[in-house]
N, C-alpha and C positions, 0 to 999 in steps of 0.2 A: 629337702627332698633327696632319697636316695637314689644315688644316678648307679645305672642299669647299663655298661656296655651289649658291645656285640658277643656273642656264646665266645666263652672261655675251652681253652681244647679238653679239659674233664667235661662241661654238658654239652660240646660237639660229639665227643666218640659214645655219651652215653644214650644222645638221642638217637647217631646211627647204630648203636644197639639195638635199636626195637625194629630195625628195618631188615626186612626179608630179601632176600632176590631170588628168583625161582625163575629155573628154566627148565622150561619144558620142552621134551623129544629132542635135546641136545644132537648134534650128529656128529662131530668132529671133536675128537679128543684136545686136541691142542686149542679149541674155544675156552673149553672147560679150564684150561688152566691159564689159558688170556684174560680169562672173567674174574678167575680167584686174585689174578694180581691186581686186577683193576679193587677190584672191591676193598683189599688190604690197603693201597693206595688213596682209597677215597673212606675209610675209616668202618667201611661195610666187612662185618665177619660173617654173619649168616647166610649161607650158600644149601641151595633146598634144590636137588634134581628128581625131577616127575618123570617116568620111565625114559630114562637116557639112554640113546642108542650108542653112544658115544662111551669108553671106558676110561676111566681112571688109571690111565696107562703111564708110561714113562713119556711119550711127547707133552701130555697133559701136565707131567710135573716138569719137564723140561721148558716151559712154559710160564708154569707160575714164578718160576724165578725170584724166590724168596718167600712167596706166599703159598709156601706148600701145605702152611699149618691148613688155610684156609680150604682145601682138600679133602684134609685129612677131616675135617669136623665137619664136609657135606652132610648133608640127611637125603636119603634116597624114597621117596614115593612113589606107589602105582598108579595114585590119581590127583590131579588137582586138586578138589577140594580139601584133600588132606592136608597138602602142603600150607592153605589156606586158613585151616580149621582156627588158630589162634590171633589172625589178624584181622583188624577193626577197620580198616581202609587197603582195597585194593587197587594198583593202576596197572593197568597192564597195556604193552609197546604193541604198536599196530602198524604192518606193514599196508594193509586194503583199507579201501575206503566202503563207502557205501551206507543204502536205509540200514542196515544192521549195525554199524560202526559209528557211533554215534559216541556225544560225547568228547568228542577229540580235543585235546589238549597240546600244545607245546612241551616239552621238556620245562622252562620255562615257569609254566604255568602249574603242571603238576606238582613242581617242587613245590611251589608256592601254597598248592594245596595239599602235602603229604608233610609241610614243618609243624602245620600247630598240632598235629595229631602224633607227632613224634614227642614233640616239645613237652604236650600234656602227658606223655607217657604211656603214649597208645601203641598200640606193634602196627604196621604195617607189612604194605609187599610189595613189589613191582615184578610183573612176572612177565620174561620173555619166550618167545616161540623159538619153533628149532627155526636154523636157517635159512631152511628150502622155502618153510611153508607157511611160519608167522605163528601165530596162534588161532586156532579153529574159531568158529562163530558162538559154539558151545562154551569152550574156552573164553571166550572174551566178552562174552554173556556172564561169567563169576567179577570181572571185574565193575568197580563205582565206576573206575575212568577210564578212560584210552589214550595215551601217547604217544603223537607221532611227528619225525622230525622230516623238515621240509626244509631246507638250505636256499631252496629259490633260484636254484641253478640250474638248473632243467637235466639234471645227475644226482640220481637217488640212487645210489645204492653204496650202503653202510652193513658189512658184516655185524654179528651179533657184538662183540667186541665193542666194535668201532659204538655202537648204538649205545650200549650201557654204559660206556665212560663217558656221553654226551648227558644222558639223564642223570646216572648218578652225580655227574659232578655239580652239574646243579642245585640236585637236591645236599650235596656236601657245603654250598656255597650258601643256598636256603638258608639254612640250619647255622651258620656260622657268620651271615650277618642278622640274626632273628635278633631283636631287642625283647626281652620279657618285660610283661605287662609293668609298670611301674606297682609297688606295694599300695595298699587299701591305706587313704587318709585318714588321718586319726581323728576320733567320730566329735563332734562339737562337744560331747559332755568333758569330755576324756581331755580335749584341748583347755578348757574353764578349768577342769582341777590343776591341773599343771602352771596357769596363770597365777591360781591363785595361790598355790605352791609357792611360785615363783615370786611373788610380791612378797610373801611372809619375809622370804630369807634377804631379799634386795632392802626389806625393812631392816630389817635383824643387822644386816652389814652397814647402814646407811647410805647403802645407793641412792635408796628413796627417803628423802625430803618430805617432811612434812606439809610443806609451804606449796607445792603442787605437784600432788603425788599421781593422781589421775592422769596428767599429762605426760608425766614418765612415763606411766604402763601403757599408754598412748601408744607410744613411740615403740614400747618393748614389742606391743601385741600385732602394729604392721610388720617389723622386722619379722616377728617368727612366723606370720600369718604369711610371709611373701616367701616363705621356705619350703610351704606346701607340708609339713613334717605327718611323717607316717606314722602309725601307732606303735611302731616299734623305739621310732626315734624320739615319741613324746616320754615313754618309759626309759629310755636314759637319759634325759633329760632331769626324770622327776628321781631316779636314783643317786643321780650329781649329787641333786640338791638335799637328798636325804641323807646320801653318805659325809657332805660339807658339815651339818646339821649336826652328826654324830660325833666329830670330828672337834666342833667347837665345843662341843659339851662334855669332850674325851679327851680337854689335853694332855699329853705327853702318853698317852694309854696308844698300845699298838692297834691298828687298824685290823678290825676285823671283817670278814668278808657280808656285805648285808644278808645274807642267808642265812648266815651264822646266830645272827644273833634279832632276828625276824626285821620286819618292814620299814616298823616304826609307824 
């Protein structure tokens, strides 16, 4: 069976590719560039601002301290939904509770539920409110979920900053212990040709004895059957044994590639 770690750092930065962050009614210039660092930091590049009150000033880039690129590649929107238009799951941070705020998630948990939709290749967003006000009910109405951090201290209060390098890292840690599904086993027909592949040439060699052959392939067919083998892995297997094949019947002749010279 082919073993599957934890995301490799080429499909960590590619999943956080598809992930958005969008702030909306921004107010403080120096957020704007305490956000870009974090996100560079946590492998996030796409930065989307929904009419910001806040300018792209020199504290802003005094700020981003080394993630100026991240800035510089903002995309500026008049409305929500625009910033929105291309993504397939949205969460969005919720400072209020309430019958409208439904939905609430942990930091936590959203991650939990924004990996597989990364993973498969889906864009997402996590979109924060300005400062003062959070995001409207309107606003938080475009979102599937809501995020909201509760530390259990009876002291809640986390700048915007402070809040997105809580969620995103999460979602950076999500993503980066994710195991992908194991590969599709290889289908029972598919396994018999390969056995029987296999017995030709375990013939051809004298591995297999005449005297009790069946009990050999016995023994062959738990060993590879306790491997779980995928169907990619039964196809080199049966390539081994084709190119072995070619091999005995091509002495001293240089090896050529089985493409080259068809299946057989």
């Amino acid at each position: 069976m082919e073993e599957h770690g934890p995301a490799s750092r080429p499909e960590l930065l590619q999943a956080l590719g598809r992930l958005r962050v969008v702030l909306v009614d921004t107010k403080f210039s120096p957020n704007l560039g305490a956000m870009a660092r974090i996100l560079k930091n946590l492998g996030v590049a796409d930065l989307r601002l929904v009419h910001p009150r806040a300018e792209l000033n020199k504290e802003a880039y005094t700020m981003a301290l080394g993630a100026s690129d991240v800035l510089d590649r903002a995309r500026f929107h008049a409305r929500l939904p625009e910033a929105l238009a291309d993504c397939g799951l949205v969460i969005g941070a919720s400072r209020r509770h309430g019958v409208k705020r439904r939905n609430l998630l942990s930091p936590r948990r959203a991650a939990e539920m924004l990996r597989p939709a990364l993973a498969a290749g889906e864009k997402a967003a996590v979109v924060f409110g300005s400062e003062d006000a959070g995001l409207s009910n309107d606003e938080a109405a475009l979102c599937h979920w809501l995020v909201s951090i509760h530390p259990g201290t009876g002291f809640e209060s986390l700048n915007l900053s402070h809040a997105a390098a809580i969620v995103l890292w999460e979602i950076n840690q999500a993503i980066r212990e994710w195991h992908p599904p194991p590969p599709r086993l290889a289908s029972s027909r598919n396994l018999e040709n390969m056995f029987q592949h296999l017995e030709q040439m375990l013939r051809l060699i004298g591995f297999i004895q005449e005297k009790d052959p069946r009990r050999m392939m016995l023994s062959v067919r738990h060993l590879l059957h306790r491997a779980g083998l995928s169907e990619r892995e039964v196809k080199i297997i049966r390539g081994i044994l084709r190119q072995t094949k070619w091999k005995m019947d091509h002495p001293g002749q240089e090896v050529m590639h089985p493409r080259l010279r068809g299946r057989g």
